[in-house]
C-alpha positions in Angstrom: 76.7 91.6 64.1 76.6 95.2 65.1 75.0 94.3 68.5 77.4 91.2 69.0 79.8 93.7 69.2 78.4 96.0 71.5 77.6 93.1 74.0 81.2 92.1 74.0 84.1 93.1 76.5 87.0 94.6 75.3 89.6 91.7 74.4 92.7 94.4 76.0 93.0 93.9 79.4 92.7 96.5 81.7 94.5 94.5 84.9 96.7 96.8 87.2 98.6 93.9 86.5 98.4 93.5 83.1 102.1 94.0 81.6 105.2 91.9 82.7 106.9 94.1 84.0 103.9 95.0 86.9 103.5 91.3 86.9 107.4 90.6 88.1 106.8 93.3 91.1 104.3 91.2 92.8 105.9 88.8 95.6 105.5 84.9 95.3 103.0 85.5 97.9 100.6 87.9 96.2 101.0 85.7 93.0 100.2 82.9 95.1 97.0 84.9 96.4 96.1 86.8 92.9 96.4 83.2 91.2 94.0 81.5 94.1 91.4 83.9 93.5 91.3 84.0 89.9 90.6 80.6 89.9 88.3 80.8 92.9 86.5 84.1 91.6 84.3 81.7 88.8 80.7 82.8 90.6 77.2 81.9 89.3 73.2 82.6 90.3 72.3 79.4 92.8 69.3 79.9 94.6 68.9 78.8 98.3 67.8 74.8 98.6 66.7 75.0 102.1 64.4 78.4 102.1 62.6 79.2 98.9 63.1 82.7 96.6 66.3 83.1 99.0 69.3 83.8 97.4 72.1 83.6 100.3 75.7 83.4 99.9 76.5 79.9 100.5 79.8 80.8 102.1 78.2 82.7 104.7 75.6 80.2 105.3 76.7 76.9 105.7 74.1 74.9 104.5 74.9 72.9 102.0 78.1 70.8 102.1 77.9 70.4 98.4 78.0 73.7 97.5 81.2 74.5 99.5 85.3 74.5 98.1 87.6 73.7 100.5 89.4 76.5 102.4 92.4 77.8 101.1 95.0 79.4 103.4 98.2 81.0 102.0 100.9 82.6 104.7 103.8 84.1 104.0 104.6 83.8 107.8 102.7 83.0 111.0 101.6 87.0 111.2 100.4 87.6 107.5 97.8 85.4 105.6 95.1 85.0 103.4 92.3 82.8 104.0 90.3 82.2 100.5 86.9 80.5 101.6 84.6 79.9 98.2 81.4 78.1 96.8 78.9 78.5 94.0 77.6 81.5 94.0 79.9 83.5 97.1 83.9 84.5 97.6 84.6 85.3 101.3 88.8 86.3 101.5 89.4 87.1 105.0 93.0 89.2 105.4 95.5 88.8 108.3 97.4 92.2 108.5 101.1 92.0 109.9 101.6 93.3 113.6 104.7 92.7 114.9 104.2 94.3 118.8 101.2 96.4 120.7 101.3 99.2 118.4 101.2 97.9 115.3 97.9 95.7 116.7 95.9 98.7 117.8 96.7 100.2 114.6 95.7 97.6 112.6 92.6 97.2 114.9 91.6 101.2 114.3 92.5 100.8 110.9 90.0 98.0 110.0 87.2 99.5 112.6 87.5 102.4 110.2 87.1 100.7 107.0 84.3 98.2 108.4 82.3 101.1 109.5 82.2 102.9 105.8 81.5 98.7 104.6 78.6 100.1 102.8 80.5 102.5 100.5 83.2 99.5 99.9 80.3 97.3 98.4 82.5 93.7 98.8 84.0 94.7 102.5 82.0 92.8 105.3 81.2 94.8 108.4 82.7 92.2 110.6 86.0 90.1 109.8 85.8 86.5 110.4 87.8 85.5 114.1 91.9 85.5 113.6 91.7 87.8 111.1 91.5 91.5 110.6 89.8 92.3 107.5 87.4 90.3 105.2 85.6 91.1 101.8 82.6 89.2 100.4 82.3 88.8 96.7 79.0 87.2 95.5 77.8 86.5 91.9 75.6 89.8 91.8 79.2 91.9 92.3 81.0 89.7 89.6 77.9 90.1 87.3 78.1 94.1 87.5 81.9 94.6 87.6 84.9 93.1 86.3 86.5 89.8 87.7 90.3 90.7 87.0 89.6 93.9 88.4 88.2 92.6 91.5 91.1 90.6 92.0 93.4 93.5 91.4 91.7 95.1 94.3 92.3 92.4 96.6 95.8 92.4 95.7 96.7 95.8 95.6 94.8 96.6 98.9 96.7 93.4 100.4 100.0 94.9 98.9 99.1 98.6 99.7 97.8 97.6 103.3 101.3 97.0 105.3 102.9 100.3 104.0 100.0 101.8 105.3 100.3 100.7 108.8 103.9 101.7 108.8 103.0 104.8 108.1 100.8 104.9 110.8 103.2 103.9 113.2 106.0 106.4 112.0 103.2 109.4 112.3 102.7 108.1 116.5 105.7 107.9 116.5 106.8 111.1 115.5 103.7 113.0 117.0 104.9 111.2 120.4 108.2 112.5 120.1 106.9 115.9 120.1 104.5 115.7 122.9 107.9 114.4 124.8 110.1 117.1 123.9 107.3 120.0 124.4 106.2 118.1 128.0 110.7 118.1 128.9 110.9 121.7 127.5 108.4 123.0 130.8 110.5 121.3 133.1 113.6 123.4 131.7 111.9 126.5 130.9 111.5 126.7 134.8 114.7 126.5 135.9 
């Protein structure tokens, strides 16, 4: 009985999310996307049935039909969406980042460049997103086997949530720092006159 209990999780929950009150703060589109994946998230060991002692994500892949769920797409407008792609044994959630003009696209573009080439140190981040969208993770059943599913999730979510302030941000610092350059580039003009 001693080692049962050692063997099991904690029945508290440890979500980021966890309490009503956090729960109420996240949009109808994040509960949307936190809900989709939670369902989505239930991963298990399938070894490849084309190539023997291969264990590939099926998502990635392609090779059985069978092993495939449907895509699931969730937009909260025509700019922002969440493309949830899952089978047996792989989670691939690819992440359309807002950008409303030029700036905000080459910020978004640097942004993700930046995070895809540190992909390693992000263990479920993909170093390429798939095409129409900006960012993707990949969550197989080797990453749900060593950490927690809710807190997975939570990630998603809170890097989905976290992700457009971040970029506005962004845009206010060029913004500012080209306001500077302007004034200090005008200032020559009238220091010689």
């Amino acid at each position: 009985s001693r080692k049962s209990q050692i063997l099991q999780r904690p029945s508290f929950s440890m979500s980021k999310f966890g309490s009503k009150s956090e729960e109420k703060k996240l949009t109808p589109y994040l509960k949307a996307v936190k809900s989709t994946l939670t369902a989505a998230i239930c991963l298990r060991n399938f070894p490849s049935q084309v190539v023997e002692r291969h264990n590939k994500p099926a998502v990635e892949t392609q090779w059985a039909r069978e092993l495939l769920l449907a895509p699931v797409v969730i937009a909260k407008n025509d700019n922002e969406a969440v493309k949830i792609e899952g089978s047996i044994n792989a989670l691939r959630v690819s992440i359309k980042i807002k950008q409303l003009d030029k700036m905000e696209g080459i910020l978004v573009q640097r942004f993700s460049s930046f995070l895809e080439m540190r992909a390693d140190d992000f263990v479920i981040l993909r170093r390429k997103a798939m095409e129409g969208y900006d960012i993707s993770f990949l969550i197989t059943h080797y990453h749900t086997e060593t950490m927690w599913r809710d807190k997975l999730v939570d990630f998603i979510v809170t890097f989905i949530q976290e992700i457009n302030s971040e970029i506005s941000d962004l845009r206010l610092n060029v913004n500012s720092r080209g306001r500077k350059v302007a004034e200090h580039f005008f200032l020559q003009f009238l220091s010689k006159k």
